[in-house]
KEKE-3310 file (N, C-alpha, C; in steps of 0.2 Angstrom, whole numbers, plus 5000, padded with zeros to 4 digits):
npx = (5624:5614:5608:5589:5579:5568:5552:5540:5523:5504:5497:5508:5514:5521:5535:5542:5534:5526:5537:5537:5526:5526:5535:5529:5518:5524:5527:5517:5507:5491:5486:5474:5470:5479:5498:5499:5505:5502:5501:5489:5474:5475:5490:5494:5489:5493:5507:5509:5506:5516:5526:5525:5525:5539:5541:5543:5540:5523:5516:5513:5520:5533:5549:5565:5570:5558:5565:5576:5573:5567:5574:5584:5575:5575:5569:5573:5577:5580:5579:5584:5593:5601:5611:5607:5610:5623:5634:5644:5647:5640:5625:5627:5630:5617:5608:5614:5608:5600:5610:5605:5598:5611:5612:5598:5582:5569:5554:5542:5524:5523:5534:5531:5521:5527:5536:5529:5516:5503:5485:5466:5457:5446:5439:5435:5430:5426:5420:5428:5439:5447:5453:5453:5454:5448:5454:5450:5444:5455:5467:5473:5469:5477:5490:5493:5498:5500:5512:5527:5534:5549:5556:5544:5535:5526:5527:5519:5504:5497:5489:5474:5462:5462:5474:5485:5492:5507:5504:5509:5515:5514:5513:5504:5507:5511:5517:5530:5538:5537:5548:5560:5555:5557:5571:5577:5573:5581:5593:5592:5592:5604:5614:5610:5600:5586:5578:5576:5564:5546:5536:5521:5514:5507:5507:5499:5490:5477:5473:5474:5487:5491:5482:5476:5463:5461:5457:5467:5479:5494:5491:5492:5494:5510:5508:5498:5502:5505:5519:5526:5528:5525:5533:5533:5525:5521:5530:5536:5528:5520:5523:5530:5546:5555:5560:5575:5590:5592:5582:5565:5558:5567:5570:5583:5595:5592:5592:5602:5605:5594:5593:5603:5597:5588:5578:5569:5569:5554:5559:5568:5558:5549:5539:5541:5540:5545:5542:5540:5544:5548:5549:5562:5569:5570)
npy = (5547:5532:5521:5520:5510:5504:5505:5519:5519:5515:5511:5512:5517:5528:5536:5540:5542:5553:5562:5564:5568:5582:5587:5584:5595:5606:5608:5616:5605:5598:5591:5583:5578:5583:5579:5567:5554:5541:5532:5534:5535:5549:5552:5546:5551:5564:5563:5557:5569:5578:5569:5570:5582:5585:5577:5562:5543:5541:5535:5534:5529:5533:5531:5526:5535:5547:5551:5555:5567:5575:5576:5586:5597:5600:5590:5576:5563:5556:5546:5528:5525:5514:5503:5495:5476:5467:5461:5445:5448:5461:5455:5442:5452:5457:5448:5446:5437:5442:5438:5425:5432:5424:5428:5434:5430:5424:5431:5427:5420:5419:5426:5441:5442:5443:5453:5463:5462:5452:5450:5447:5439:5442:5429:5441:5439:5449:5453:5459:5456:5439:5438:5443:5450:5454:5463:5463:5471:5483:5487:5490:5505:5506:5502:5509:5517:5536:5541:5549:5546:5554:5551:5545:5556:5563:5552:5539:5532:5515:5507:5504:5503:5515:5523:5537:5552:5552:5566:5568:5559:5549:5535:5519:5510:5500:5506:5505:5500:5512:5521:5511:5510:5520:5522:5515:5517:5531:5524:5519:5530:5535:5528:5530:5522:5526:5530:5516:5512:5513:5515:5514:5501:5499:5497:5491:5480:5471:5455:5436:5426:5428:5419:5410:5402:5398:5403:5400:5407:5403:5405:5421:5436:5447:5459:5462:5465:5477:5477:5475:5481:5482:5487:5492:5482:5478:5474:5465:5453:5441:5424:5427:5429:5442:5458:5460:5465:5481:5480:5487:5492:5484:5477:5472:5479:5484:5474:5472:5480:5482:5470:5474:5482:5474:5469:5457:5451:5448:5440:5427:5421:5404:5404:5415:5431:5446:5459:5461:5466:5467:5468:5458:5457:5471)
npz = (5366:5377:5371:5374:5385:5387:5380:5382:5383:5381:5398:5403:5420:5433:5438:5427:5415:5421:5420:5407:5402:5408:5401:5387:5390:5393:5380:5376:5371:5373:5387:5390:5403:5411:5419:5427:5429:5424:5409:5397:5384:5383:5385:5374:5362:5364:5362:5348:5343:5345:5339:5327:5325:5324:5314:5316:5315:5316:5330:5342:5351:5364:5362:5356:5346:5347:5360:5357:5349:5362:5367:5362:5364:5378:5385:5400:5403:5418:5426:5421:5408:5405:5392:5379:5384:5375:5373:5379:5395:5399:5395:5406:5418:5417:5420:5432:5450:5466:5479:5493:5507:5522:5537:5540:5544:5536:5538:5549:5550:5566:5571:5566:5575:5586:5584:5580:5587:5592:5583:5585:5572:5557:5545:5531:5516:5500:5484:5477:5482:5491:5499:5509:5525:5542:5555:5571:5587:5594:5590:5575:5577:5588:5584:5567:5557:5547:5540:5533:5520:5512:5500:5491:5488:5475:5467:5460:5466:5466:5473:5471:5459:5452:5449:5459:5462:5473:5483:5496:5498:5510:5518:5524:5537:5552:5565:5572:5560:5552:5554:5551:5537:5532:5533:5524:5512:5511:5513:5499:5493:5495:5490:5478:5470:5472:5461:5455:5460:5453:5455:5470:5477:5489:5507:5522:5522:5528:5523:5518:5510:5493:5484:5493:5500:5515:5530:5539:5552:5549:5536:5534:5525:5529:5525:5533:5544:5544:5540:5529:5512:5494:5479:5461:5456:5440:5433:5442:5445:5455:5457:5443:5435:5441:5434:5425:5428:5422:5415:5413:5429:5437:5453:5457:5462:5473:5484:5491:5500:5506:5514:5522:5529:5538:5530:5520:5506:5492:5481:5483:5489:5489:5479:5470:5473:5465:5468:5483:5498:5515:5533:5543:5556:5568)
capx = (5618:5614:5601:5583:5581:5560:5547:5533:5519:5498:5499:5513:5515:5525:5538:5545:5525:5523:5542:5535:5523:5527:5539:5524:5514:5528:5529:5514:5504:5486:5484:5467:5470:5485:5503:5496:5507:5496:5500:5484:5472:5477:5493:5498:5487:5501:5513:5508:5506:5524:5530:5520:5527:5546:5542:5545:5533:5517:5513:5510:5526:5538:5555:5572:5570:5555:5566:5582:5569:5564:5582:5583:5570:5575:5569:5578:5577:5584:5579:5586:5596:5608:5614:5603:5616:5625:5643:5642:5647:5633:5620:5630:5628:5611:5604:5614:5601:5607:5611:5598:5605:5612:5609:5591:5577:5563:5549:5537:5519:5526:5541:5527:5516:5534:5538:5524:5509:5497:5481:5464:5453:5440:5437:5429:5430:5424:5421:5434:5446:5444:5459:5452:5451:5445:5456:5446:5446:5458:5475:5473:5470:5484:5496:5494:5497:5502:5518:5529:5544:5550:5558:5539:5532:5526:5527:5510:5502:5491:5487:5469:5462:5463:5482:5485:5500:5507:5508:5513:5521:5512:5510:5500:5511:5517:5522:5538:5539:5538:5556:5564:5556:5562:5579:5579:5571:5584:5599:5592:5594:5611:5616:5608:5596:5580:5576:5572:5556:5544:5527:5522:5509:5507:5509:5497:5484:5472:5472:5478:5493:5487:5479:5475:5456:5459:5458:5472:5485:5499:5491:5490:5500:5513:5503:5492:5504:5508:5526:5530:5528:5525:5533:5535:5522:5518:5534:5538:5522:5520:5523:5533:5553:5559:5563:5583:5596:5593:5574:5560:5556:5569:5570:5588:5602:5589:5592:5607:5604:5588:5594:5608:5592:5584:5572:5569:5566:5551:5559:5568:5554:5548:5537:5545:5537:5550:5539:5540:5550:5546:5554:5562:5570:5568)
capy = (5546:5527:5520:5521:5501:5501:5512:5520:5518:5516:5506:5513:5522:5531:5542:5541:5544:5559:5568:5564:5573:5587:5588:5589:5600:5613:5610:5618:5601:5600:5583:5583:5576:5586:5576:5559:5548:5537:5533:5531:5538:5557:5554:5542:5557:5571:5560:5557:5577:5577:5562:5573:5591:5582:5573:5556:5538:5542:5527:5536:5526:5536:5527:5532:5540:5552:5553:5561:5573:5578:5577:5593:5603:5601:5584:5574:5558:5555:5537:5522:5524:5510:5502:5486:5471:5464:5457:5441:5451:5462:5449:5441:5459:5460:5442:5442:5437:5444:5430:5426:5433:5421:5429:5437:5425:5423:5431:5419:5425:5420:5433:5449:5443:5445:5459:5470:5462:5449:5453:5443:5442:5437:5429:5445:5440:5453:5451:5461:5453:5434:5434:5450:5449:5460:5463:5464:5476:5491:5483:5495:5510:5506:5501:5508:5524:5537:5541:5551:5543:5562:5549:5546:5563:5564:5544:5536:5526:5511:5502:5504:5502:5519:5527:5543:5555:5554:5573:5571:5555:5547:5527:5519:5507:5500:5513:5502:5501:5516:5521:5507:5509:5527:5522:5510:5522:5535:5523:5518:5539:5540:5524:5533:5520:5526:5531:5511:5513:5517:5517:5510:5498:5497:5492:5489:5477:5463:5449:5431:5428:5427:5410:5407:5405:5394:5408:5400:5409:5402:5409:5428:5441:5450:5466:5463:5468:5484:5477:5474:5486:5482:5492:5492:5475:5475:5470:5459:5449:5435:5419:5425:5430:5447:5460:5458:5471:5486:5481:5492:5490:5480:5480:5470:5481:5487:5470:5469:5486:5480:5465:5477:5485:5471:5467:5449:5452:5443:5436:5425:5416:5400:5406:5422:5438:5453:5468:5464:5470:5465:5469:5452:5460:5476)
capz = (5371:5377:5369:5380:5386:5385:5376:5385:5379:5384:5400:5410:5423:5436:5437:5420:5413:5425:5420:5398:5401:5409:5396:5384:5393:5394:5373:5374:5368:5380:5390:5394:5410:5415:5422:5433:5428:5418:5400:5393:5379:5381:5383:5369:5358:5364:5358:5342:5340:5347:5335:5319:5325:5323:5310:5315:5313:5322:5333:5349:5359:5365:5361:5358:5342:5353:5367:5354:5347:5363:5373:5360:5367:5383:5389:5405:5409:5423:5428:5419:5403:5402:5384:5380:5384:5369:5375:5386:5400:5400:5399:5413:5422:5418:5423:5440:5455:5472:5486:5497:5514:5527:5544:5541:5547:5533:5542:5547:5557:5573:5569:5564:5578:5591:5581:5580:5591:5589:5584:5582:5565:5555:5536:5528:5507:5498:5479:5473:5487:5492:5502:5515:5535:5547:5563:5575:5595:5593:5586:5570:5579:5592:5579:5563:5556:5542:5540:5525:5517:5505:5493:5487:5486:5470:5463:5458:5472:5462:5479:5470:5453:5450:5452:5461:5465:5481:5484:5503:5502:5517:5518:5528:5540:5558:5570:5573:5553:5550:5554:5549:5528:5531:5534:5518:5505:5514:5509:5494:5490:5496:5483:5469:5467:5472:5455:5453:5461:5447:5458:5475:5479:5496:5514:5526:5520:5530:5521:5519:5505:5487:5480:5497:5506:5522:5535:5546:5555:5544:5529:5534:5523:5532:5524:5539:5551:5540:5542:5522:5506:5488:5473:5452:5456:5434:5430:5447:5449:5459:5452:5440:5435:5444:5429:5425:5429:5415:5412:5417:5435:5440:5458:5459:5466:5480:5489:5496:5503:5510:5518:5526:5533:5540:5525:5519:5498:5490:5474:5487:5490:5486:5474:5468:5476:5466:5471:5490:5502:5521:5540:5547:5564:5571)
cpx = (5616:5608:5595:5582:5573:5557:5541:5527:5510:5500:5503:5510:5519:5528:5540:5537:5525:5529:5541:5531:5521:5531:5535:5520:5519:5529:5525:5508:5501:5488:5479:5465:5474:5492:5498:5498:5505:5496:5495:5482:5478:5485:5497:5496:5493:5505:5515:5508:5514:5526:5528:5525:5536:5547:5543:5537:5531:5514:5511:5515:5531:5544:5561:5574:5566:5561:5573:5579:5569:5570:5584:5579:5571:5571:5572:5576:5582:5586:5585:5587:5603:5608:5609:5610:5617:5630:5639:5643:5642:5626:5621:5627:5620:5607:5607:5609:5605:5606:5607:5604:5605:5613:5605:5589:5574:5555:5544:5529:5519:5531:5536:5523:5520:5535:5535:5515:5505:5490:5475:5460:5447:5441:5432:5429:5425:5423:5428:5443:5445:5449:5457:5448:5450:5447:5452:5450:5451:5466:5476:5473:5475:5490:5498:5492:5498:5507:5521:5535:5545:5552:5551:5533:5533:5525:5520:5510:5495:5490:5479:5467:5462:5469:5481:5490:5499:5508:5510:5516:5519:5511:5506:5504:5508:5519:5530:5542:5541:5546:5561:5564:5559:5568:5580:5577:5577:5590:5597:5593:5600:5616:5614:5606:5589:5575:5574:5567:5551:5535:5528:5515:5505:5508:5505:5491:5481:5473:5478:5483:5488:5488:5478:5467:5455:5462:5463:5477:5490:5500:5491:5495:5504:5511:5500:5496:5507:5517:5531:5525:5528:5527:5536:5533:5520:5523:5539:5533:5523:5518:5528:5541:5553:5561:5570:5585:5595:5588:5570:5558:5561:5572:5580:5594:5598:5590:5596:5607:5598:5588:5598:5602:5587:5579:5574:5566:5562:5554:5565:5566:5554:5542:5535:5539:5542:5548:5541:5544:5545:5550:5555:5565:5571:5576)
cpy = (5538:5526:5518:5513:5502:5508:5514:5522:5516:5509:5506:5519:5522:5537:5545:5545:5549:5563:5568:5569:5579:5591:5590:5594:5608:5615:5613:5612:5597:5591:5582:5582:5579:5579:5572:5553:5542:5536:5530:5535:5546:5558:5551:5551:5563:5568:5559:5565:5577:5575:5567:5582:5590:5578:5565:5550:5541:5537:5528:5533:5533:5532:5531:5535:5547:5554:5558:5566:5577:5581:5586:5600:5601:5595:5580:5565:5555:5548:5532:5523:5522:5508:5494:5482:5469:5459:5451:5445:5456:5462:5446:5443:5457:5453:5440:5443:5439:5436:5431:5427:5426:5421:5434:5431:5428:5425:5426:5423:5426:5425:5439:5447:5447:5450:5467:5470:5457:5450:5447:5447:5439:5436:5434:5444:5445:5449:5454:5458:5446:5432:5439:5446:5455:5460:5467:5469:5483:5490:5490:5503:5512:5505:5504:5514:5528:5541:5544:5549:5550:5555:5549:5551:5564:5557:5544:5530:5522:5506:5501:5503:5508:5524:5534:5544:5555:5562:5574:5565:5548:5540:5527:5511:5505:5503:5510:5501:5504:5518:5516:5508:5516:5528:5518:5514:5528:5533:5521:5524:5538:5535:5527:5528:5522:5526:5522:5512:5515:5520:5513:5507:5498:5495:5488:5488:5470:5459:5442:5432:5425:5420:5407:5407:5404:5401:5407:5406:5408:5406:5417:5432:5444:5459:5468:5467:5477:5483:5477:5479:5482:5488:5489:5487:5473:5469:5466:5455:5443:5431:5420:5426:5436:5450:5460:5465:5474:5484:5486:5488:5485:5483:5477:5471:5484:5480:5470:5474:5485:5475:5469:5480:5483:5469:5462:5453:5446:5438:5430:5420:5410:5401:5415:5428:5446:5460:5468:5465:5468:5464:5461:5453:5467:5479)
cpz = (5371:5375:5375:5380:5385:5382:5381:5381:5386:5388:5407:5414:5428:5434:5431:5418:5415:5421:5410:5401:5403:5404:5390:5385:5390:5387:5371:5371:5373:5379:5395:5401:5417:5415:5429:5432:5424:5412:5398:5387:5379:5380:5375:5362:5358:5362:5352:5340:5340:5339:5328:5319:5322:5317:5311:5314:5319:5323:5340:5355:5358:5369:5360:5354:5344:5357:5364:5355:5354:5367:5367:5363:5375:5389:5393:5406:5414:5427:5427:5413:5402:5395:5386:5382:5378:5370:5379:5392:5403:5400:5405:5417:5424:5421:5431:5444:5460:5476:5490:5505:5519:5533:5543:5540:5540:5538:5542:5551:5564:5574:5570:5571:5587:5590:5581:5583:5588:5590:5580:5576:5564:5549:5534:5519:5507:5486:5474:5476:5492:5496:5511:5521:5536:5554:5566:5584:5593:5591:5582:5573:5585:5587:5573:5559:5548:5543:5533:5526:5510:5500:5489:5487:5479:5466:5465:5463:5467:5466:5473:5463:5450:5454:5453:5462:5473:5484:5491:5504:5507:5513:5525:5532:5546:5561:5570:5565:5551:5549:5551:5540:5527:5530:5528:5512:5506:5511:5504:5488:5490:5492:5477:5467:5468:5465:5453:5453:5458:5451:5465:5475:5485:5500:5518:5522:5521:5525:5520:5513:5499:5485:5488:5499:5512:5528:5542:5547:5551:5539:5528:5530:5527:5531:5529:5545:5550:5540:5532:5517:5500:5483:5467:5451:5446:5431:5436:5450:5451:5456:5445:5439:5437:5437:5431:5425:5421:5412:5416:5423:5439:5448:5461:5465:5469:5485:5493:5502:5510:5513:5524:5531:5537:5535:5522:5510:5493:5485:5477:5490:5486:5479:5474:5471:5473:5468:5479:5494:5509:5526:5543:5553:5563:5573)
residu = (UNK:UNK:UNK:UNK:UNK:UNK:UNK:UNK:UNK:UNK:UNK:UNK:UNK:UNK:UNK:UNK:UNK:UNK:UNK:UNK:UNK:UNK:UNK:UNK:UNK:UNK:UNK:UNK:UNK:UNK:UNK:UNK:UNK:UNK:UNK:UNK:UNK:UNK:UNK:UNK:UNK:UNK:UNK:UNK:UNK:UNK:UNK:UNK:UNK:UNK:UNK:UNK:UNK:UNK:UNK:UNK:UNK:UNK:UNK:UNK:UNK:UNK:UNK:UNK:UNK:UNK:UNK:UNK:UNK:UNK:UNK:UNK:UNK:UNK:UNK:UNK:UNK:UNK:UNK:UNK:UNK:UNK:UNK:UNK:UNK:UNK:UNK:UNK:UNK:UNK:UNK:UNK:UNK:UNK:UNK:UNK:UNK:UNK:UNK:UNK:UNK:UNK:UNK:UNK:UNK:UNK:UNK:UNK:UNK:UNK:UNK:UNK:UNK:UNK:UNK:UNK:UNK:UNK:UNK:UNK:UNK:UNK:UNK:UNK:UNK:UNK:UNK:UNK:UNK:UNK:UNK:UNK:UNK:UNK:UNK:UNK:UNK:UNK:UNK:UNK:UNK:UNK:UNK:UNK:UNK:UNK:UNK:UNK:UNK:UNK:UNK:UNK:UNK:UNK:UNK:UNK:UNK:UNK:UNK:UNK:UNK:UNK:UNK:UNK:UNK:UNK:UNK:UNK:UNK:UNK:UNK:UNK:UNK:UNK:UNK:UNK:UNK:UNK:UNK:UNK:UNK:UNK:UNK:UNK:UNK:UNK:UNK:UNK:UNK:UNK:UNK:UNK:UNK:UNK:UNK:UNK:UNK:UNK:UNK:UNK:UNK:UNK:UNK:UNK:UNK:UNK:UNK:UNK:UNK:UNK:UNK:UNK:UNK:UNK:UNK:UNK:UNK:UNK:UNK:UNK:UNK:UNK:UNK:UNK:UNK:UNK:UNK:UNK:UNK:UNK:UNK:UNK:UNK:UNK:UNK:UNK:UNK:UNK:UNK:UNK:UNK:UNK:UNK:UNK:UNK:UNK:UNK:UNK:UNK:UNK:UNK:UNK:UNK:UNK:UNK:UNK:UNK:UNK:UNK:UNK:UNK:UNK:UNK:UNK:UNK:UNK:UNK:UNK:UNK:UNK:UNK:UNK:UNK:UNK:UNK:UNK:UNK:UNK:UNK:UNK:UNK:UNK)
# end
């Protein structure tokens, strides 16, 4: 059995998180709050029962001495269990970056506004969001719908500060989008990567790009047009390095696929975006 590449522990969440602890549930060991994906209090505490009922150190992570213990009783994980790197070679492997594509355009706003309508706004900060506009006349209700991708039926949606399951799936998009991220989570099934994907963030969301306040045009997120997605954003945040091939959340071998599909990938950027994914033609 490969050794498990990260630990879970208080903090995480997604799919892995959700299929632990269904795993203790079924061991018969309460989770106050049920299976929601969310390693926090309650669940680190089932782990620790766990980690005590098998004997091992009681620290509350579930790492790859847990994950023996439990692969005995009937635990899966299905995800991501490759072998740490050791050889040069699979360093190599693990720090390759994909190629930035050479016939996809970098969307620009003049691109989303040709692509999926231009609509006017306004600067609305909020305190919570200091980058929020407010499209104005009927754009949103002409454009901008709900929509189910099956791949994420069931993954933790943490658009919010409090994470939920998607039990039906549905984003919130672009009518002309919608199809197009369908078709991209669709091949990213029939590669047998979907299981990258550990959670999603979100699609469509007003506002300008982050670290930005001047309300120009220039500066608008392409969120606004519901035309780009965020997902696994803990461990691909903006500004900094993209996790590596065979780390948690790495989103790498989804790009090339996603270029195939029309989609420009943030970490790409000038100042690295790994979580986003965004339509550059239609």
């Amino acid at each position: 059995m490969p050794k498990f590449f990260y630990t879970l522990k208080r903090g995480h969440i997604g799919s892995d998180v959700l299929r632990l602890q269904k795993f203790l549930i079924s061991q018969g060991i309460h989770l106050q709050f049920g299976a929601d994906g969310d390693f926090g209090p309650a669940t680190h505490a089932a782990v620790e029962q766990f980690q005590q009922r098998e004997g091992l150190l009681v620290d509350g992570l579930f790492g790859h001495n847990s994950a023996i213990a439990a692969v005995a009783w009937g635990y899966e994980n299905t995800s991501f269990e490759e072998p740490i790197p050791r050889t040069s070679a699979e360093i190599q492997e693990a720090l390759r970056f994909p190629s930035k594509p050479t016939n996809l355009p970098r969307p620009t706003q003049q691109v989303s506004d040709q692509l999926f309508g231009e609509f006017q706004y306004e600067y609305a900060p909020s305190n919570g969001n200091p980058q929020r506009i407010r499209i104005l006349n009927n754009w949103v209700a002409d454009n901008i719908g709900r929509f189910q991708i099956p791949q994420l039926l069931g993954m933790v949606d943490r658009q919010s500060s409090s994470p939920r399951l998607m039990v039906n799936g549905e984003i919130r998009c672009h009518r002309l989008a919608a199809p197009r991220i369908l078709a991209l989570f669709s091949a990213w099934e029939t590669a047998g990567l979907v299981n990258r994907v550990l959670y999603y963030v979100g699609c469509f969301n007003p506002r300008l790009k982050r670290g930005t306040i001047n309300p120009v045009r220039a500066n608008l997120s392409n969120h606004s047009w519901g035309s780009a997605f965020d997902i696994n954003s803990q461990e691909n945040w903006i500004g900094r390095p993209d996790a590596i091939i065979g780390a948690r959340g790495c989103l790498r071998e989804l790009v090339r696929i996603a270029n195939e599909e029309g989609f420009y990938w943030g970490g790409h950027f000038g100042n690295k975006d790994g979580m986003h994914f965004e339509i550059a033609e239609l």
